[in-house]
C-alpha positions in Angstrom: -146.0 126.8 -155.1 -145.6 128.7 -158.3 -146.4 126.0 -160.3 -149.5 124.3 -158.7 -151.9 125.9 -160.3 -151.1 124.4 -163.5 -151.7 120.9 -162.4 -154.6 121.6 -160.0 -156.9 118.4 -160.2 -158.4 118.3 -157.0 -159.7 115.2 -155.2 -161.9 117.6 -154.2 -163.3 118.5 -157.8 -167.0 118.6 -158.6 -166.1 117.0 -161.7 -165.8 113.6 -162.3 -165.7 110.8 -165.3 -165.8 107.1 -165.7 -162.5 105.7 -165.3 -161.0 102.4 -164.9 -158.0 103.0 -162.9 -154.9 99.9 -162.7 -154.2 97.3 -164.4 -156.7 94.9 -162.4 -159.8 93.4 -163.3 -162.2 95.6 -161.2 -163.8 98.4 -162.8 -165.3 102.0 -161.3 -167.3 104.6 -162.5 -168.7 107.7 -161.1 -171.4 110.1 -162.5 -170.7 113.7 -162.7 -172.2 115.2 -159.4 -175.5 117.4 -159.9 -175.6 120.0 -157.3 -179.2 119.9 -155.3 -181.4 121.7 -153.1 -179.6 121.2 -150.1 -178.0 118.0 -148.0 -181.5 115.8 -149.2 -179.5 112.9 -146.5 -180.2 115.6 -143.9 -183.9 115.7 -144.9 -184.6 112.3 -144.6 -182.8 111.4 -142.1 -184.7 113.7 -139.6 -188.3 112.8 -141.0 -190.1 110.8 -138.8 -190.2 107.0 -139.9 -193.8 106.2 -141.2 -193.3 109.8 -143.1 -190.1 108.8 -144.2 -191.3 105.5 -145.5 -194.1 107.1 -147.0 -191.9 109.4 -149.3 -189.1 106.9 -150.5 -191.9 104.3 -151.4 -193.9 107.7 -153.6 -190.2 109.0 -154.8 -189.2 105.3 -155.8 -192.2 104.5 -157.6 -192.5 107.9 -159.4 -189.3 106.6 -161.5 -190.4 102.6 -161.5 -188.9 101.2 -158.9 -191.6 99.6 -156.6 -189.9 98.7 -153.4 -190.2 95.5 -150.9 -191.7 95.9 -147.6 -188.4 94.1 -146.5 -186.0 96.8 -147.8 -187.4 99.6 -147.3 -187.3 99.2 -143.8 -183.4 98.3 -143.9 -183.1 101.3 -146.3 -185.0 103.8 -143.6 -182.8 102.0 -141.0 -179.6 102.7 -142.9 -180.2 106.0 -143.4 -181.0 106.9 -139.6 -178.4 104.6 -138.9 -175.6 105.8 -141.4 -174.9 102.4 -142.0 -173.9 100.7 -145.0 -176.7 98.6 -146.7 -176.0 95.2 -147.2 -178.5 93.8 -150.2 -178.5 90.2 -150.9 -180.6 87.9 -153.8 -180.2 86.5 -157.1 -179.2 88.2 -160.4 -181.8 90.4 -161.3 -183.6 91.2 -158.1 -183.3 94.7 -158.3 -180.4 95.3 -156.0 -178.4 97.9 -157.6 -181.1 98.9 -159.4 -182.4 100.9 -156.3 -179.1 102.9 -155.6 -179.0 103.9 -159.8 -182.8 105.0 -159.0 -182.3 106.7 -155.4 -179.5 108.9 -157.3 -182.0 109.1 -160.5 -184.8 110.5 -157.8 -182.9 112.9 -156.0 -180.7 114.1 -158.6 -177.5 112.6 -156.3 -174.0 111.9 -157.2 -172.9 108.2 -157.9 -170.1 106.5 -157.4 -169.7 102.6 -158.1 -167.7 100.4 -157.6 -167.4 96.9 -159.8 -165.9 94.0 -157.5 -163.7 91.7 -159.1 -160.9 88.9 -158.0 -157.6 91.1 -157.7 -159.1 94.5 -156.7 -156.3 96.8 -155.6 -156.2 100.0 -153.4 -156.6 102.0 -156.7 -159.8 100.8 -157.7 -161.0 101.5 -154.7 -159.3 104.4 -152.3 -156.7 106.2 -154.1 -154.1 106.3 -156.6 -151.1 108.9 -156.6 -150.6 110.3 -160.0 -146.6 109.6 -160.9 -146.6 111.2 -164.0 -148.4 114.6 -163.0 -145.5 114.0 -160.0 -142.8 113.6 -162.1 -144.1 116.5 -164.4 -144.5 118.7 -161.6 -141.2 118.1 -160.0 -139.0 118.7 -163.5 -140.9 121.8 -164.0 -140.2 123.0 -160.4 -136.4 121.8 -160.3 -135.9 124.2 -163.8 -137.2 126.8 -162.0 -134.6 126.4 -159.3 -136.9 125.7 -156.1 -135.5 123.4 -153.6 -136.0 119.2 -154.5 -137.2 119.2 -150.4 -139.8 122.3 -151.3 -141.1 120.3 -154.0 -141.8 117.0 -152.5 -144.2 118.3 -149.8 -146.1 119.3 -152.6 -146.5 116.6 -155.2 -147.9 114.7 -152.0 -150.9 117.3 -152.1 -154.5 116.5 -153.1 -154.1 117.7 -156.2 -152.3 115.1 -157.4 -154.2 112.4 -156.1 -156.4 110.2 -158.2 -159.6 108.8 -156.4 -161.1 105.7 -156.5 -164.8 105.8 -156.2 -165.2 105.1 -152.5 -162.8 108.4 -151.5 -164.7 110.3 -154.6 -168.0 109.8 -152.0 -166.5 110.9 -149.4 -165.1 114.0 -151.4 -168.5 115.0 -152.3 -169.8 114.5 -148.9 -167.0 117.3 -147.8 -168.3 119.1 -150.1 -171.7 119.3 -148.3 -173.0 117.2 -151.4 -173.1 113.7 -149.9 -174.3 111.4 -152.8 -174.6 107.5 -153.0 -172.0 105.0 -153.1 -172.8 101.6 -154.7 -169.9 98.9 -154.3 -171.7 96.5 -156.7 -171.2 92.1 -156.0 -168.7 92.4 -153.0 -169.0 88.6 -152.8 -166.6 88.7 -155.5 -164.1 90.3 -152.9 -161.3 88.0 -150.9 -161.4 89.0 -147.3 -157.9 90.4 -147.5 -159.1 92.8 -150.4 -162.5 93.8 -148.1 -160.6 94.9 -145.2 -159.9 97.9 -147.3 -163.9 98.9 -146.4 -163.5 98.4 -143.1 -161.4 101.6 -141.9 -163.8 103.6 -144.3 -167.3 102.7 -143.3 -166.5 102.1 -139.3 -164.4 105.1 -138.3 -165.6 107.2 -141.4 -162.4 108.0 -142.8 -160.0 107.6 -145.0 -155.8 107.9 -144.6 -153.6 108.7 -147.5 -149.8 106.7 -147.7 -147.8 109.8 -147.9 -150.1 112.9 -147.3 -149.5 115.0 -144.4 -152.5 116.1 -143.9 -155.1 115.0 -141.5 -157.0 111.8 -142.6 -159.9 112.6 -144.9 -163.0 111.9 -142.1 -167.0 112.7 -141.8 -167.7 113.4 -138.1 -170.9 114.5 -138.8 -173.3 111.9 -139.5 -175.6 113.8 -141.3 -172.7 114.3 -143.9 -171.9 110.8 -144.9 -173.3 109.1 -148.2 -175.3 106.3 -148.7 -173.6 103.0 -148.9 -175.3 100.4 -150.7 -173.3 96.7 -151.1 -175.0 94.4 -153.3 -174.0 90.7 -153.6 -175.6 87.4 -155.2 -173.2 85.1 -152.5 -172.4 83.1 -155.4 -168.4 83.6 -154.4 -166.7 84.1 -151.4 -169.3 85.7 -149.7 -168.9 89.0 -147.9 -166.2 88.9 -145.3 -167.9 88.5 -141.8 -166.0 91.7 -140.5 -167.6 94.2 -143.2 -171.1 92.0 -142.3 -171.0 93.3 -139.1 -170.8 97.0 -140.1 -173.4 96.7 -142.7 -177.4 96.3 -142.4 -178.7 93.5 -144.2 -182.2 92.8 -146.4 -182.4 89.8 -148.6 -184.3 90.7 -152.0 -186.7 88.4 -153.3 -187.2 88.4 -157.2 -190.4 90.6 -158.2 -193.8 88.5 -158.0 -195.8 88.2 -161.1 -197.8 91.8 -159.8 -195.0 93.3 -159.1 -193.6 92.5 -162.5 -196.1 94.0 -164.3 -196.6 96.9 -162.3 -192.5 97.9 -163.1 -193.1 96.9 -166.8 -196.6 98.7 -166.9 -194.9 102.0 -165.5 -192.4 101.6 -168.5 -195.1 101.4 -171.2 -198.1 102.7 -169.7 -199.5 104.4 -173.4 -200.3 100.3 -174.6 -203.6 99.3 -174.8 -204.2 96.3 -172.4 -204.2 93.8 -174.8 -200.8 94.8 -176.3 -199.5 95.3 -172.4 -200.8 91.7 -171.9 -199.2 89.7 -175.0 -195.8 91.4 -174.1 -195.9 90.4 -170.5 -197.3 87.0 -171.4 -194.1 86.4 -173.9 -191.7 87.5 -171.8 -193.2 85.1 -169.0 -193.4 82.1 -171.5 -189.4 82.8 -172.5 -188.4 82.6 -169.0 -190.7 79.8 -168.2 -190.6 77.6 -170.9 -188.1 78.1 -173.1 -185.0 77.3 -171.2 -182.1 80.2 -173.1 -178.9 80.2 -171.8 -179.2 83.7 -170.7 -183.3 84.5 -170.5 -184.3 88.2 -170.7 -184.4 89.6 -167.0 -186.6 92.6 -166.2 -184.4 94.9 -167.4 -184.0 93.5 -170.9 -188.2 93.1 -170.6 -188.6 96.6 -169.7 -186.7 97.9 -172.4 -188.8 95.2 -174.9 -192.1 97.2 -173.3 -190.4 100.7 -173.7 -189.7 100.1 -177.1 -193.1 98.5 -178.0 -194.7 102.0 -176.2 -192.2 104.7 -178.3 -193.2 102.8 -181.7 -197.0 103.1 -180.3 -197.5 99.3 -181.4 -201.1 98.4 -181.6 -200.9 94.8 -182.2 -197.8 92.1 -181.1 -197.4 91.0 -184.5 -194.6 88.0 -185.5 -193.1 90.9 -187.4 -192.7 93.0 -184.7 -191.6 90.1 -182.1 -188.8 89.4 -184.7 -187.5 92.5 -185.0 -187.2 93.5 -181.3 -185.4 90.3 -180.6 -182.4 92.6 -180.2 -183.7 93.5 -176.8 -184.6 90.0 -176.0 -181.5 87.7 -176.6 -178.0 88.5 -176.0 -176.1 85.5 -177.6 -176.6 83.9 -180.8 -177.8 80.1 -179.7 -180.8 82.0 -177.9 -181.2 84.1 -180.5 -181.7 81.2 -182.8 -184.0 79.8 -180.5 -186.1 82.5 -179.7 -186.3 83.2 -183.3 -187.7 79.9 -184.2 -190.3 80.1 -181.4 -192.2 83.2 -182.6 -195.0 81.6 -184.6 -196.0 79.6 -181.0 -195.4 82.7 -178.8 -197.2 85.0 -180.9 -200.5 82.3 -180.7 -200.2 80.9 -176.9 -200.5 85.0 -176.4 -203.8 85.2 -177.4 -204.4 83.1 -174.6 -202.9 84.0 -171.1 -202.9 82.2 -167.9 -205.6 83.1 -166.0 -204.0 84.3 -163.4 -201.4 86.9 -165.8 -205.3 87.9 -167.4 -206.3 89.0 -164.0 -203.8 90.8 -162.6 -203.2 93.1 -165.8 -206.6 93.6 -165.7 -207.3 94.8 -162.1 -204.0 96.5 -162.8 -205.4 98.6 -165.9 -208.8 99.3 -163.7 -206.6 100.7 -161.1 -204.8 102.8 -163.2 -207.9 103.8 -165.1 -209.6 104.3 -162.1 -206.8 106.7 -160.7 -206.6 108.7 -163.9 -210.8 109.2 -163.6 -210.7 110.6 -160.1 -208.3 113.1 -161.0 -209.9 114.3 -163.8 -212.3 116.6 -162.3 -209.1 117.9 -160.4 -207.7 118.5 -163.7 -210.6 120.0 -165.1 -210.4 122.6 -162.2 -207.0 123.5 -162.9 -207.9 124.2 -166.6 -210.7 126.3 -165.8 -208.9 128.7 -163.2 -205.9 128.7 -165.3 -208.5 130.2 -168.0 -209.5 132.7 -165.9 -206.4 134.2 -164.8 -205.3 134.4 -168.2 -208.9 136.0 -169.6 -207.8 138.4 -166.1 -204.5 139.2 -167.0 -205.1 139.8 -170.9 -207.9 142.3 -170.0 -205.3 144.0 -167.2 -202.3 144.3 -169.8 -205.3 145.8 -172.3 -206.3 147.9 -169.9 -202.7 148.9 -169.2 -201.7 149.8 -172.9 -204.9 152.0 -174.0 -203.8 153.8 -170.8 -200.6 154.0 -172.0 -201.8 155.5 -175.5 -203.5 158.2 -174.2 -200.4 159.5 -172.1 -201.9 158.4 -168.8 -198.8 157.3 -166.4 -199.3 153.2 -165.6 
């Protein structure tokens, strides 16, 4: 193996990149692993269930992601379980928004995989690497080692190129077990799905070629978090990778949910700017009839933006020129555009129901802030007095040390 080292790319690696691997339509991507405290999996998964519920629904809302009743229980289930997570629900539900923010929240490795009509093994397990083969093997041969030497080497993991669902299970040998997201499997045939099934019932994973044991997880602890997400708009999800799964069906947000996600993303507006943006947004959706209307994500990045230019008033000026975040085609754009004046005045005057509901939401908030003030205040004022303690100690220290006594 003189030669190995030169073309060592382990499947095994901690690093990682987005790729798109094959010529087919499906795309991956997987985030560069962040190494953590620990196995957090092996946390949670030993935390008693109201505890545990308690802490995914803090951690979840601490980076705006306010989580249904529904799905949190399959979430807790899935992770005592080791099951995969089956979500289900329209565009813009949130689905694979919680996996992005469970791996945002505990600083976890992603993988994801894109689901499209012609998937292939590559996109999803494994490719072998022909070129870094063939390159290896020319190298070798000029150095006079044995063709028969040579090939039980070129079918090593080092020249193995994973696909995001073996990149999970990589990290998970690792003792780093992250999250796997395969993202609108409905979009899978049920020939291309039965790819899953070897992989999320037996927990492992065999390689064409290698002769080495199967990549496996025995211990349960170990394995990652699979979340499937699907809008059942296609094929649907094949019913044998159904009955491996959990399942939770997510609603879209209620009007309070909506602006508590939007509030937590510009929570430095005063309440009447809040209010005008949330009553737009609702209006476009409502009444306005785009061909692509802004979901929650395009409306949280309107309200972001609105907070990091610290906008005091929703002027017509300042509609039009975040229309950017607001349309994503030019017939909406259009449409939108000429709409301004109307938006811009029926904001002045919210439903009633939109009024009170940012309005108990702000006194909550408010509310929250003024009981920890005093806590605060505490802090401040012992912080002030170790400091004061310290600066006379390291005073006291140095005239010591001036007049030659040892400190």
């Amino acid at each position: 193996m003189s030669g190995l080292h030169d073309f060592s790319r382990s499947v095994f690696s901690a690093e990682s990149s987005d790729t798109q691997m094959g010529p087919a339509p499906a795309s991956s991507s997987v985030s560069r692993p962040v190494q953590t405290k620990g196995n957090i999996f092996r946390t949670l998964r030993t935390m008693p269930s109201s505890q545990l519920a308690l802490r995914l629904r803090q951690d979840l809302a601490s980076v705006g992601y306010f989580i249904q009743d529904v799905v949190l229980h399959a979430l807790i289930e899935s992770l005592y379980s080791c099951r995969p997570l089956l979500l289900e629900g329209p565009p813009g539900a949130g689905k694979t928004h919680l996996a992005e923010k469970l791996a945002e929240v505990y600083h976890l490795p992603k993988a994801k995989l894109s689901c499209a009509e012609g998937i292939q093994r590559e996109q999803v397990l494994y490719t072998w690497n022909r070129s870094l083969q063939q390159m290896y093997l020319a190298q070798e041969r000029e150095r006079g080692r044995a063709l028969e030497e040579i090939q039980a080497e070129i079918y090593g993991l080092s020249f193995l190129d994973a696909g995001p669902v073996l990149k999970a299970f990589s990290w998970s040998m690792q003792g780093n077990p992250g999250i796997l997201i395969i993202d609108e499997i409905d979009k899978l045939s049920p020939g291309a799905s039965d790819m899953l099934l070897e992989p999320f019932s037996e927990w492992s994973i065999s390689i064409e070629y290698y002769s080495g044991p199967p990549v496996h997880l025995p211990d349960p602890m170990d394995r990652p978090l699979v979340i499937m997400t699907s809008n059942d708009i296609r094929h649907g999800v094949s019913a044998p990778l159904r009955n491996r799964a959990l399942y939770a069906y997510l609603t879209p947000p209620t009007l309070e949910e909506r602006i508590r996600i939007l509030h937590h993303n510009g929570s430095s507006l005063s309440m009447d700017v809040f209010r005008s943006a949330v009553d737009i947004l609702e209006r476009i959706q409502l009444q306005l009839k785009l061909i692509d209307p802004p979901g929650l994500r395009k409306g949280t990045a309107f309200i972001q933006s609105l907070a990091q230019k610290k906008i005091t008033a929703l002027t017509a000026e300042v509609l039009e020129h975040h229309l950017c975040y607001l349309t994503s085609n030019e017939s909406d754009y259009k449409r939108l555009r000429n709409f301004i004046p109307s938006l811009i005045e029926q904001s002045h005057f919210p439903p009633p129901e939109l009024k009170r509901l940012v309005e108990q939401h702000y006194a909550v908030v408010n509310n929250t802030v003024a009981e920890s003030s005093p806590l605060i205040s505490q802090a401040l004022v012992a912080c002030t007095e170790i400091t004061e303690q310290l600066d006379g100690l390291f005073t006291t220290i140095a005239q010591d040390h001036s007049h030659g006594l040892p400190c």
